[in-house]
N, C-alpha and C positions, 0 to 999 in steps of 0.2 A: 322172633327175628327183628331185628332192628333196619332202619331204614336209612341208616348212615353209617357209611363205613368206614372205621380206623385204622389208621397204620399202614393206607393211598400211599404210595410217592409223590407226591408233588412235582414238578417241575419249577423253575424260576419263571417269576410272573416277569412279563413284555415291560419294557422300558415305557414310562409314558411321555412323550413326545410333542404332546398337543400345545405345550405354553413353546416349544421350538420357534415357532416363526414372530411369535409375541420379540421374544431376545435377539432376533436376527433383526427387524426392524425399528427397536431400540439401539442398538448398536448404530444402524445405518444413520436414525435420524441424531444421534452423539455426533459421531463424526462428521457430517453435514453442518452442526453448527459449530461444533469446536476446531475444525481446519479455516486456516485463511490462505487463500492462494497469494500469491509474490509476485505484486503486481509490475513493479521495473527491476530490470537486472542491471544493478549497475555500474557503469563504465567513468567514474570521475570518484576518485576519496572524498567524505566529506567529515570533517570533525567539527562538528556543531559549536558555534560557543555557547557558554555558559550565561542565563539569565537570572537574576533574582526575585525578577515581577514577570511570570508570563503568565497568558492567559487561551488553555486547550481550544481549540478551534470545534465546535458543538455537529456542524454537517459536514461530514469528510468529502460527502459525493459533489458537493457543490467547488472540489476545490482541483487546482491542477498545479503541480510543481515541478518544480525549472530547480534544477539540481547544478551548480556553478562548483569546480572545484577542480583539481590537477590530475590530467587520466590515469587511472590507474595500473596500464600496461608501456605508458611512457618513461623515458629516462627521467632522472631528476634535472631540473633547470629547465622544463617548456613552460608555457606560460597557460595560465588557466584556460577551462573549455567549459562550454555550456551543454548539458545534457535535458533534451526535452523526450520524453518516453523511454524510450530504448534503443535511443540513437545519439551520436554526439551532433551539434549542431555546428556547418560549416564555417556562418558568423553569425554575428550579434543579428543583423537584418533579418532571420530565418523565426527569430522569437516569432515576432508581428505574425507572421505568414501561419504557423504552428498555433497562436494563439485563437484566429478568426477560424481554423480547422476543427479547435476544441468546442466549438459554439455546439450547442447541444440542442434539440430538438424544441421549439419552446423557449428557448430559453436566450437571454441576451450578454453579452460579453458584460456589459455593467455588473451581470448577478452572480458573476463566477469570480469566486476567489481567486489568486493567484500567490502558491504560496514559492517563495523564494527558501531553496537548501544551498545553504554556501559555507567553503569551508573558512574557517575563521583565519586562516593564512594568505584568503585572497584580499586582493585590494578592492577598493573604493570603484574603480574605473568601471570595469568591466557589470560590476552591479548599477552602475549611473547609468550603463548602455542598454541594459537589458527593462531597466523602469521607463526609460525613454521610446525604448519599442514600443510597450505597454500602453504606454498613455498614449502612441498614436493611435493605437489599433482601440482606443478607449475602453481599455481593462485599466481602473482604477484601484481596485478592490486589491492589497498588497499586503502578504502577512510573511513576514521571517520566521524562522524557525531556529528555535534555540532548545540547549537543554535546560532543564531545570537545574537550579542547584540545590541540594542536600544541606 
């Protein structure tokens, strides 16, 4: 007699399961870094102009933008508005106020960037008034923001 027997049925052997939470926490930490959340919603058009010398801005956390352009749920023919976060701004004097709000823990209004989105249809004026807040409130630090050209 033999000690092993042939021609068992078998069953189908169990799923193995153990690399499971290996791919569930791959996944988790994928998506963690490949999402960016959508930091302003915004309330003003802006069509960037076009540059042929720009140079990318290296520390994005160091910077705050003041978004200048014509609402976008208003008729045509109002006059431009300023947007600072996720709100429009009532006037030009409200920069300053917003600006000294943004001062960061440590940190001084000299060492924050300020980056200016305007759309290439506004005028001259309205961006003269909002540099003018600035330098009261002694944010010097001033970058435009344009597209690249191709």
């Amino acid at each position: 007699m033999s000690k092993f027997k042939k021609g068992g049925k078998r069953g189908i052997p169990a799923v193995n399961t153990s690399a499971l939470p290996d791919i569930i926490f791959m996944l988790l930490f994928f998506f963690m870094v490949a999402t960016t959340m959508k930091e302003v919603e915004m309330k003003v058009e802006i069509e960037k102009p076009i540059a042929n010398q720009a140079t990318p801005i290296e520390d994005k956390d160091n910077v705050d933008f003041i978004y200048i352009g014509y609402p976008i749920d208003a008729a045509e023919g109002t006059e431009p508005r300023i947007q600072l976060d996720d709100r429009l701004a009532p006037d030009v004097t409200s920069v300053g106020d917003w600006k000294k709000s943004k001062v960061r823990a440590g940190k001084r209004v000299l060492d924050i960037v300020t980056s200016l989105k305007v759309d290439k249809s506004v005028g001259m004026r309205i961006v003269s008034d909002v540099k003018e807040e600035l330098r009261d409130v002694d944010a010097l630090k001033i970058n435009y923001s344009a597209d690249i050209s191709k």
